[in-house]
Backbone as ProteinMPNN parsed JSONL, in Angstrom:
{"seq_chain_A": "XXXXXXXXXXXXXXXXXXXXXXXXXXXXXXXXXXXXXXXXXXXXXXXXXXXXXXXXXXXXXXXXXXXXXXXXXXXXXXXXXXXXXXXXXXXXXXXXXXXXXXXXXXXXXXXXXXXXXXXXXXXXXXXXXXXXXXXXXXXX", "coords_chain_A": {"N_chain_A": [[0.809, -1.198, 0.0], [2.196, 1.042, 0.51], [3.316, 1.936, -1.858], [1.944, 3.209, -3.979], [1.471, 5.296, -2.843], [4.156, 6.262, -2.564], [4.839, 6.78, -5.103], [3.127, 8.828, -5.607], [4.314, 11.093, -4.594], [6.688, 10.849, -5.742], [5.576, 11.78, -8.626], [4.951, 14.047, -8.014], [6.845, 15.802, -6.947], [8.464, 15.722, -9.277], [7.277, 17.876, -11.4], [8.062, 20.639, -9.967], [10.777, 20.269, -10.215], [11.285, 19.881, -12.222], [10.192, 22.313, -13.631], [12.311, 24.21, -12.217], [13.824, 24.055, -14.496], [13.052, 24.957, -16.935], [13.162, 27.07, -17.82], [15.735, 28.176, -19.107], [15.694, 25.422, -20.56], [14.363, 23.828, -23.708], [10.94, 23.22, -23.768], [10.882, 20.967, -25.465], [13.237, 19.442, -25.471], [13.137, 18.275, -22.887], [11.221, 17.383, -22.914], [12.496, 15.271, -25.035], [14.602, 14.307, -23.845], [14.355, 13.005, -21.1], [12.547, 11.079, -22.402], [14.186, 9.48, -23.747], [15.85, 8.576, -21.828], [14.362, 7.384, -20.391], [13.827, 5.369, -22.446], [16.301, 3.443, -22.241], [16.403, 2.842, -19.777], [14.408, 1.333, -19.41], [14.853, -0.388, -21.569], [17.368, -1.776, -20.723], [16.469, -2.682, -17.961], [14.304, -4.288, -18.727], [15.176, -6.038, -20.765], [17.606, -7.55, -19.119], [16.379, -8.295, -16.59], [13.675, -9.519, -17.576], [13.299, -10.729, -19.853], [12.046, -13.304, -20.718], [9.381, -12.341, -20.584], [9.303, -10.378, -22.772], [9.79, -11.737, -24.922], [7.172, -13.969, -25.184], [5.223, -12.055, -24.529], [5.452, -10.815, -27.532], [4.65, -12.711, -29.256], [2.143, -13.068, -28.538], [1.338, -10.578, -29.379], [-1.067, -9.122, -31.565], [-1.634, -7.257, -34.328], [-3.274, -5.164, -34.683], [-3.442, -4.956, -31.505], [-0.922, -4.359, -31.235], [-1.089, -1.73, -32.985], [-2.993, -0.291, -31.275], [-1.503, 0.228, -28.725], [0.468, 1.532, -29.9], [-1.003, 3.956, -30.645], [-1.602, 5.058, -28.163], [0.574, 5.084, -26.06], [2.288, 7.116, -27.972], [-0.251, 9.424, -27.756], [-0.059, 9.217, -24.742], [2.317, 9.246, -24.567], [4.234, 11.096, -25.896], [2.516, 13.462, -26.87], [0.898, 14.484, -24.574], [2.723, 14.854, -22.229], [4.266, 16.485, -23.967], [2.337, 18.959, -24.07], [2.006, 19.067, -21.31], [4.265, 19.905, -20.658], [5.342, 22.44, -22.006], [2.936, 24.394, -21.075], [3.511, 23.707, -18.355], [5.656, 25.672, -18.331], [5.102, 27.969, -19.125], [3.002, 28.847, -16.99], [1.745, 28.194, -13.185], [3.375, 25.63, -11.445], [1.626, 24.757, -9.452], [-1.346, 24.986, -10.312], [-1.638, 23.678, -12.564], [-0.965, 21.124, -11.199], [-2.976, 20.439, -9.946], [-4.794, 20.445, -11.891], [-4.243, 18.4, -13.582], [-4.408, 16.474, -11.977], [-7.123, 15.577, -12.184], [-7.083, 13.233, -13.69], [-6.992, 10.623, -12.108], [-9.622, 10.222, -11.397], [-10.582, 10.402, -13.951], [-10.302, 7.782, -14.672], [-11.331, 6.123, -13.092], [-13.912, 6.719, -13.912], [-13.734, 5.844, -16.49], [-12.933, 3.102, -16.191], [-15.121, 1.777, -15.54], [-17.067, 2.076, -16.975], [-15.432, 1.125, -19.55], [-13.942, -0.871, -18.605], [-15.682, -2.457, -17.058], [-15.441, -2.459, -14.664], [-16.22, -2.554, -11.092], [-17.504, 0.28, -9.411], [-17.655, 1.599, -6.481], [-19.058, 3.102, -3.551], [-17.833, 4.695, -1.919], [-15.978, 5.228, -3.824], [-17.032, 6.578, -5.932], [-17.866, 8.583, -4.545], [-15.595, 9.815, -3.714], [-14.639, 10.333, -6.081], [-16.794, 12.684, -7.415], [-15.739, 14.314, -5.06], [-13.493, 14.959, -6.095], [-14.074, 16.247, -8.657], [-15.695, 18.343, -8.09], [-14.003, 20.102, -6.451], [-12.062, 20.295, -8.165], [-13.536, 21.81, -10.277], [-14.424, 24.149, -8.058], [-11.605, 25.17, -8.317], [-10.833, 26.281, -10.945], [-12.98, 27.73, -11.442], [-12.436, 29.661, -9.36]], "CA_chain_A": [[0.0, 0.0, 0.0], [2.704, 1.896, 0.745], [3.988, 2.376, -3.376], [0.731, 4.444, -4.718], [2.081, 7.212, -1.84], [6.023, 6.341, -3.148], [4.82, 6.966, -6.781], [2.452, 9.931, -6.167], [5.241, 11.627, -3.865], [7.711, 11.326, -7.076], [5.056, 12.346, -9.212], [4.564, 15.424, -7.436], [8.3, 16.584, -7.041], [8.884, 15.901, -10.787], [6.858, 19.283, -12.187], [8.525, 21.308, -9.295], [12.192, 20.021, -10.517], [11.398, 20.536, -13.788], [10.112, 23.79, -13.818], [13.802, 24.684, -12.231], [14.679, 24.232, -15.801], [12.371, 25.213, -18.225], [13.55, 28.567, -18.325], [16.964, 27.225, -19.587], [15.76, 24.141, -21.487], [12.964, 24.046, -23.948], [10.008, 21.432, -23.257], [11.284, 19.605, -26.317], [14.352, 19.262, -25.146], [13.14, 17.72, -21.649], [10.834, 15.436, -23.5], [13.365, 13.982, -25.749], [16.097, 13.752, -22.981], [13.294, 12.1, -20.088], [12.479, 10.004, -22.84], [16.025, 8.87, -23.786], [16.263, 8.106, -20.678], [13.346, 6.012, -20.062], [14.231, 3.879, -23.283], [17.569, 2.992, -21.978], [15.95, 1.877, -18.344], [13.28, 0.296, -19.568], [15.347, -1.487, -22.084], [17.818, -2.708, -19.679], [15.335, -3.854, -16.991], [13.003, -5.691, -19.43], [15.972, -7.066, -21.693], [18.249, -8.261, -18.469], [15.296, -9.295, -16.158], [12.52, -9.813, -17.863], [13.408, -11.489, -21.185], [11.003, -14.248, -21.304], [8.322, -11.85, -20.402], [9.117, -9.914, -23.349], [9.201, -12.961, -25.597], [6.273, -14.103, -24.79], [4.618, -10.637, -25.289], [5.791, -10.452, -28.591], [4.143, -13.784, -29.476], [0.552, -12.919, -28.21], [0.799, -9.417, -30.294], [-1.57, -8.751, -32.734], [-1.182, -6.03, -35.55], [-4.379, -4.695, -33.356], [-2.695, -4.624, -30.364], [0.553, -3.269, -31.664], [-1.259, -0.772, -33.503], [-3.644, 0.294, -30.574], [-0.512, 0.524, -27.934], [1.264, 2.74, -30.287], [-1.459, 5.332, -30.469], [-2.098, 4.774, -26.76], [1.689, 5.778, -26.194], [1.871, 8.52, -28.605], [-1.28, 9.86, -26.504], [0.146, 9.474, -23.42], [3.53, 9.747, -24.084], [4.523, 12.334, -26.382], [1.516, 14.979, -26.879], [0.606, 14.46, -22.787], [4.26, 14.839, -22.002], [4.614, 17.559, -24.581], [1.599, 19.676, -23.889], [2.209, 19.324, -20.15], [6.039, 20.587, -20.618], [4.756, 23.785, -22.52], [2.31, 24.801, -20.629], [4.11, 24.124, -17.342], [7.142, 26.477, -18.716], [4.22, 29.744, -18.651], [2.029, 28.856, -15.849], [2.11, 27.706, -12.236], [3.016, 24.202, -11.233], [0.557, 24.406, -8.681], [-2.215, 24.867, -10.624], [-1.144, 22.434, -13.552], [-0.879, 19.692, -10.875], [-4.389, 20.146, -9.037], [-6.071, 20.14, -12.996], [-3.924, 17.213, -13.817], [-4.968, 15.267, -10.769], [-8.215, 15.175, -12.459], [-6.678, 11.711, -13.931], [-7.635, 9.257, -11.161], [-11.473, 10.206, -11.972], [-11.202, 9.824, -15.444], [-9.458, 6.059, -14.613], [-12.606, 5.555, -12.452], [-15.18, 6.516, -14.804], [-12.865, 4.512, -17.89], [-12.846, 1.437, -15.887], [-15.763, 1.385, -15.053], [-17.499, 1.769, -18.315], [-15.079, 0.152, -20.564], [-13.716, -2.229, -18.098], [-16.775, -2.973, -16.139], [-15.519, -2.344, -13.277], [-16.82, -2.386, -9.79], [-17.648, 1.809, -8.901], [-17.853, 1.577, -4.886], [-19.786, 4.307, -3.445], [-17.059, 5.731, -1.427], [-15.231, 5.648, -5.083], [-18.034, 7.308, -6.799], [-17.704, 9.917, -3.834], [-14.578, 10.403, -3.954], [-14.656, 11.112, -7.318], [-17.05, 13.439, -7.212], [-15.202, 15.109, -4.65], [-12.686, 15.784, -6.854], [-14.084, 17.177, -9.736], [-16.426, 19.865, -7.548], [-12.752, 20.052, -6.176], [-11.364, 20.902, -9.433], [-14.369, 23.059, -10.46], [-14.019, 25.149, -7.366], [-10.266, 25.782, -8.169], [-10.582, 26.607, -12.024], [-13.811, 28.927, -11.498], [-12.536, 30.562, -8.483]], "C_chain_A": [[0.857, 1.269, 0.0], [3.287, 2.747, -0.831], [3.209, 3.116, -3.915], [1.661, 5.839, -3.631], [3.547, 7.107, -2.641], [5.257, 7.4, -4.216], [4.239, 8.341, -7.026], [3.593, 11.242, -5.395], [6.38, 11.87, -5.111], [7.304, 11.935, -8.247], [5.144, 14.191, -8.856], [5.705, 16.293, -7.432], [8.643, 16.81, -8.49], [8.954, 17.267, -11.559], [7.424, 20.225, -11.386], [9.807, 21.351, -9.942], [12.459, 20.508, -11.98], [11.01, 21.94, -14.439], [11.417, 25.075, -13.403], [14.129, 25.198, -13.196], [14.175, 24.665, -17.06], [12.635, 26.496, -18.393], [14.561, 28.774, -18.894], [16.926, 26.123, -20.723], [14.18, 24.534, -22.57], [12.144, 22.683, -23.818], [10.041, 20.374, -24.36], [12.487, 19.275, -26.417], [13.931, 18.189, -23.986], [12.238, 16.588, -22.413], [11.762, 14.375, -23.911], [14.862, 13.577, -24.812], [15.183, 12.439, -22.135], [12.882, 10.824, -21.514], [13.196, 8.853, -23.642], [16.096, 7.999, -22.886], [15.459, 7.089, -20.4], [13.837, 4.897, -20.605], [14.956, 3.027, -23.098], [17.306, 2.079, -20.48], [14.906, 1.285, -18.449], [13.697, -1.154, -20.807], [16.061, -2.85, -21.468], [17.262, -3.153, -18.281], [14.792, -4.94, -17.676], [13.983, -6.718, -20.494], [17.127, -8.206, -20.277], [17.203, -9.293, -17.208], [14.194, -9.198, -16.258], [12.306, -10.526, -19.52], [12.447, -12.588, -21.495], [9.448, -13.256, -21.597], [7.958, -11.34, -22.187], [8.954, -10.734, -25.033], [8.084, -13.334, -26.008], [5.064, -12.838, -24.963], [4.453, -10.662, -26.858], [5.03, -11.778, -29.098], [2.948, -13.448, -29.361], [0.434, -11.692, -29.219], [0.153, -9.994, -31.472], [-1.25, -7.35, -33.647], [-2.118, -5.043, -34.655], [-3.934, -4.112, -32.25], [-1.8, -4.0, -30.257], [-0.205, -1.784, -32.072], [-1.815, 0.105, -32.028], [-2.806, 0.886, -29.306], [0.108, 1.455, -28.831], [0.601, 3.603, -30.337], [-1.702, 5.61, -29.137], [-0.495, 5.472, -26.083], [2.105, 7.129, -27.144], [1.135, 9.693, -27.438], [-0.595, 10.142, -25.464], [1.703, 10.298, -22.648], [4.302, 11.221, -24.257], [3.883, 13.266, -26.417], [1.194, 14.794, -25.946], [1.972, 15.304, -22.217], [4.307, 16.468, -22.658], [3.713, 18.974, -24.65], [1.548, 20.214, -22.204], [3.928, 20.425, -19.828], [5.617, 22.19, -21.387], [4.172, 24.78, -21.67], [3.072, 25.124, -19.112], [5.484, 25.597, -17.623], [6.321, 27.706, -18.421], [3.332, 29.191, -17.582], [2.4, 28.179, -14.696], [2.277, 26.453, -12.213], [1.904, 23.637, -10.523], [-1.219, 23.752, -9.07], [-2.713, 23.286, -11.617], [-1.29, 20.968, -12.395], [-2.296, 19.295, -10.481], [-5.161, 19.547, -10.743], [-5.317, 18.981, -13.754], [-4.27, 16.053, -12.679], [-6.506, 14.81, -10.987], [-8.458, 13.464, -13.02], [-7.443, 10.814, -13.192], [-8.987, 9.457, -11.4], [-11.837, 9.999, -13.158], [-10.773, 8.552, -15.681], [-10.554, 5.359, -14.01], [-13.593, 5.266, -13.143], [-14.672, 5.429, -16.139], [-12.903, 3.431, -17.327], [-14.269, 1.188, -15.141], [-16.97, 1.141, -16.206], [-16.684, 1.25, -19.488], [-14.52, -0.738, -20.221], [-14.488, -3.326, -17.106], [-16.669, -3.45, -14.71], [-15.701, -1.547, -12.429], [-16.759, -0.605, -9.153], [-18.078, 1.491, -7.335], [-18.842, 2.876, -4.728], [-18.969, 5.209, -2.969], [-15.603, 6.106, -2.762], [-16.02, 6.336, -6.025], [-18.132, 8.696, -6.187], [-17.135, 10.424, -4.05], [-13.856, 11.373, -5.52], [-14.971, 12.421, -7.845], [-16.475, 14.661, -6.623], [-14.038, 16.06, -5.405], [-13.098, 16.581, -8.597], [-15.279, 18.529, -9.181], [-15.255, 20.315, -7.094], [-12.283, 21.071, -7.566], [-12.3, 22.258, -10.397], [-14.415, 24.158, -10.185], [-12.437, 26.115, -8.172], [-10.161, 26.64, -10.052], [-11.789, 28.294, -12.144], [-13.749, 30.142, -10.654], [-13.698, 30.87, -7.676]], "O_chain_A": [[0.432, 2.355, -0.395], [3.601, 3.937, -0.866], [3.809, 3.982, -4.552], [2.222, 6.908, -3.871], [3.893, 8.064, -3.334], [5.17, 8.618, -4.059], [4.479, 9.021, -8.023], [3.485, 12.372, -5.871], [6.845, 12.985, -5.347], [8.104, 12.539, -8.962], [5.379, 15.184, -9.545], [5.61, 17.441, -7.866], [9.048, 17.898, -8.899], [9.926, 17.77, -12.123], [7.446, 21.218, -12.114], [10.124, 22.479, -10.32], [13.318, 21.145, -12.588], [11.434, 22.47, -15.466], [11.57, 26.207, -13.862], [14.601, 26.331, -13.285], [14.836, 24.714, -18.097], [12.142, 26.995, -19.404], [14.484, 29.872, -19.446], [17.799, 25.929, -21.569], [13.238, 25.265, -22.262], [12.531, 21.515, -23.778], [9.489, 19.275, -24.331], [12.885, 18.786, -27.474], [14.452, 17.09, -24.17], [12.429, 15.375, -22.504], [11.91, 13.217, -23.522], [15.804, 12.828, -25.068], [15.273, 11.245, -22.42], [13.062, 9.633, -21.257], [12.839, 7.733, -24.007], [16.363, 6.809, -23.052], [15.88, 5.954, -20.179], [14.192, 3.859, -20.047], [14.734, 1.89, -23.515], [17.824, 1.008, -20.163], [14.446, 0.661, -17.492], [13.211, -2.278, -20.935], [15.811, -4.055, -21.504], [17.812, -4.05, -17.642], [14.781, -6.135, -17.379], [13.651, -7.829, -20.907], [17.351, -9.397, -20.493], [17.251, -10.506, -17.005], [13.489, -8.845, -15.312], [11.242, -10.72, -20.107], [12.087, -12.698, -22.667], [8.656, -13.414, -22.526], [6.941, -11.644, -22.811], [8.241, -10.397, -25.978], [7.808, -13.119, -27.189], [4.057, -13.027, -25.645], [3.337, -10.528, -27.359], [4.511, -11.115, -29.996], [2.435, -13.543, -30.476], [-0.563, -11.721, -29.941], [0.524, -10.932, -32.177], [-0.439, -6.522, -33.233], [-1.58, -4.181, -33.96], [-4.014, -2.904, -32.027], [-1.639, -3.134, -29.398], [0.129, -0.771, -31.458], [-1.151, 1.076, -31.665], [-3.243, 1.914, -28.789], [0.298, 2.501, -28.21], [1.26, 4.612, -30.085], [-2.136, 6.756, -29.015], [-0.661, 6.576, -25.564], [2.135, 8.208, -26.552], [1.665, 10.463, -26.637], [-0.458, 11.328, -25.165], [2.101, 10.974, -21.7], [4.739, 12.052, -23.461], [4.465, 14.266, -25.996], [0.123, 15.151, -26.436], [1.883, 16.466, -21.82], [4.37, 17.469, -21.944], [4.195, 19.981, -25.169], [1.196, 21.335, -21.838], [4.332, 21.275, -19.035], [5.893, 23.091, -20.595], [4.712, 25.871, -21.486], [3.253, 26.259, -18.671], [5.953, 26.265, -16.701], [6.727, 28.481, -17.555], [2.393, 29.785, -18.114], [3.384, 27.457, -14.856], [1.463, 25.82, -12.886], [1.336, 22.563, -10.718], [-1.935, 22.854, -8.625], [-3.542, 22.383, -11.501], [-1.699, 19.889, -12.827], [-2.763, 18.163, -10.612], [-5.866, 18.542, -10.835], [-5.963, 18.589, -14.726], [-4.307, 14.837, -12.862], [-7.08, 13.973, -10.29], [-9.435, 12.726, -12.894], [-8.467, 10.291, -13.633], [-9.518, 8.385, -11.692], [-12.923, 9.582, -13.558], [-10.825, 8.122, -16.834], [-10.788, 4.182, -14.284], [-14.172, 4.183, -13.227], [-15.273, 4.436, -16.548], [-12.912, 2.502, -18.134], [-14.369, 0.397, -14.203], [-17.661, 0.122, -16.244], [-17.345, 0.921, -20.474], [-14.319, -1.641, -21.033], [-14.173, -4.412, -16.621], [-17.262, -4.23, -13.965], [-15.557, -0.326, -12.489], [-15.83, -0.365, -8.382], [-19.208, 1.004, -7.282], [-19.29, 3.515, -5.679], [-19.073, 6.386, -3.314], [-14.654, 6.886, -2.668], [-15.434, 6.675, -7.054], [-18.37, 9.723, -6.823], [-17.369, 11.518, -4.565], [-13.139, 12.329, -5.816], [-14.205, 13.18, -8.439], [-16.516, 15.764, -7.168], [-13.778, 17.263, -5.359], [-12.403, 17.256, -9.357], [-15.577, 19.488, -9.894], [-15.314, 21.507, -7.393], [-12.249, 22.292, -7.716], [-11.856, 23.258, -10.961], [-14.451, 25.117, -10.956], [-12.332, 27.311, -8.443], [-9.357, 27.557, -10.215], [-11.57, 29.399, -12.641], [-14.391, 31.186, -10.776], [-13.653, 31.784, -6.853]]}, "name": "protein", "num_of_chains": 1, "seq": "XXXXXXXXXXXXXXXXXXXXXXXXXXXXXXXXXXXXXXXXXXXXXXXXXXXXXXXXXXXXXXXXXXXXXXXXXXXXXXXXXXXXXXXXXXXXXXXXXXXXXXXXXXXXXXXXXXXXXXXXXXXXXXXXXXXXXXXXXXXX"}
C-alpha cells in the first residue's frame, strides 16, 4: 500500500524540478532527454530481467494490439508529455498539478465503463469530490 504514496510523492516533485529548468531548457528538449532516458531503463530492466516476459509478449501481439498501444503511447507519451512541458514552462506548477490530478477520476469513470468495473460508493464519492474540487479551483 505503501507504493501508490512512493509513486504519487515522485510524481509530485517531478513538475517542481522541472520547472527549475524550463527557463533554460525548452520542453522539447526535456521530452526527448526524459524520454532517452526512459528507453535505456526500460530497455535494460526488461531485456536483463525480464526477457522471457518480453518474448512471450511479442508472441501474443496482434497487428491490433501493436497498432492500438502505439497510439495509446503517442497519446500518453509524447503529446501528454509535450503539452504538459509547454504549458508548465508559462504557468504555475501548482495549478497544472491540481487540474492534472483530475486523472484518477477519469481512470474511475474509464474502468468502469469500458472495463466494467466495480464503482464503490465511497469511489463514486470520492470522485465526485474531486471534480467539484477541481471546479471550485478553475472557477474561483
Amino acid at each position: 500500500m505503501l507504493i501508490p504514496f512512493f509513486i504519487s510523492f515522485i510524481w509530485g516533485l517531478v513538475p517542481v524540478i522541472i520547472k527549475l529548468y524550463l527557463n533554460e531548457l525548452s520542453p522539447e528538449f526535456i521530452l526527448l532527454s526524459s524520454s532517452f532516458i526512459f528507453f535505456i531503463g526500460s530497455f535494460i530492466y526488461t531485456y536483463f530481467f525480464k526477457y522471457n516476459e518480453i518474448i512471450e509478449g511479442y508472441n501474443k501481439s496482434t497487428y491490433k494490439i501493436i497498432i492500438i498501444l502505439i497510439i495509446t503511447f503517442l497519446l500518453a507519451s509524447v503529446i501528454s508529455n509535450l503539452l504538459y512541458l509547454k504549458y508548465l514552462k508559462k504557468n504555475n506548477s501548482n495549478i497544472l498539478a491540481i487540474i492534472v490530478g483530475l486523472a484518477p477520476a477519469i481512470t474511475v469513470i474509464a474502468a468502469y465503463f469500458l472495463l466494467n468495473e466495480t464503482l464503490t460508493s465511497l469511489q463514486l464519492f470520492g470522485t465526485l469530490l474531486i471534480l467539484i474540487g477541481l471546479g471550485l479551483i478553475i472557477y474561483k
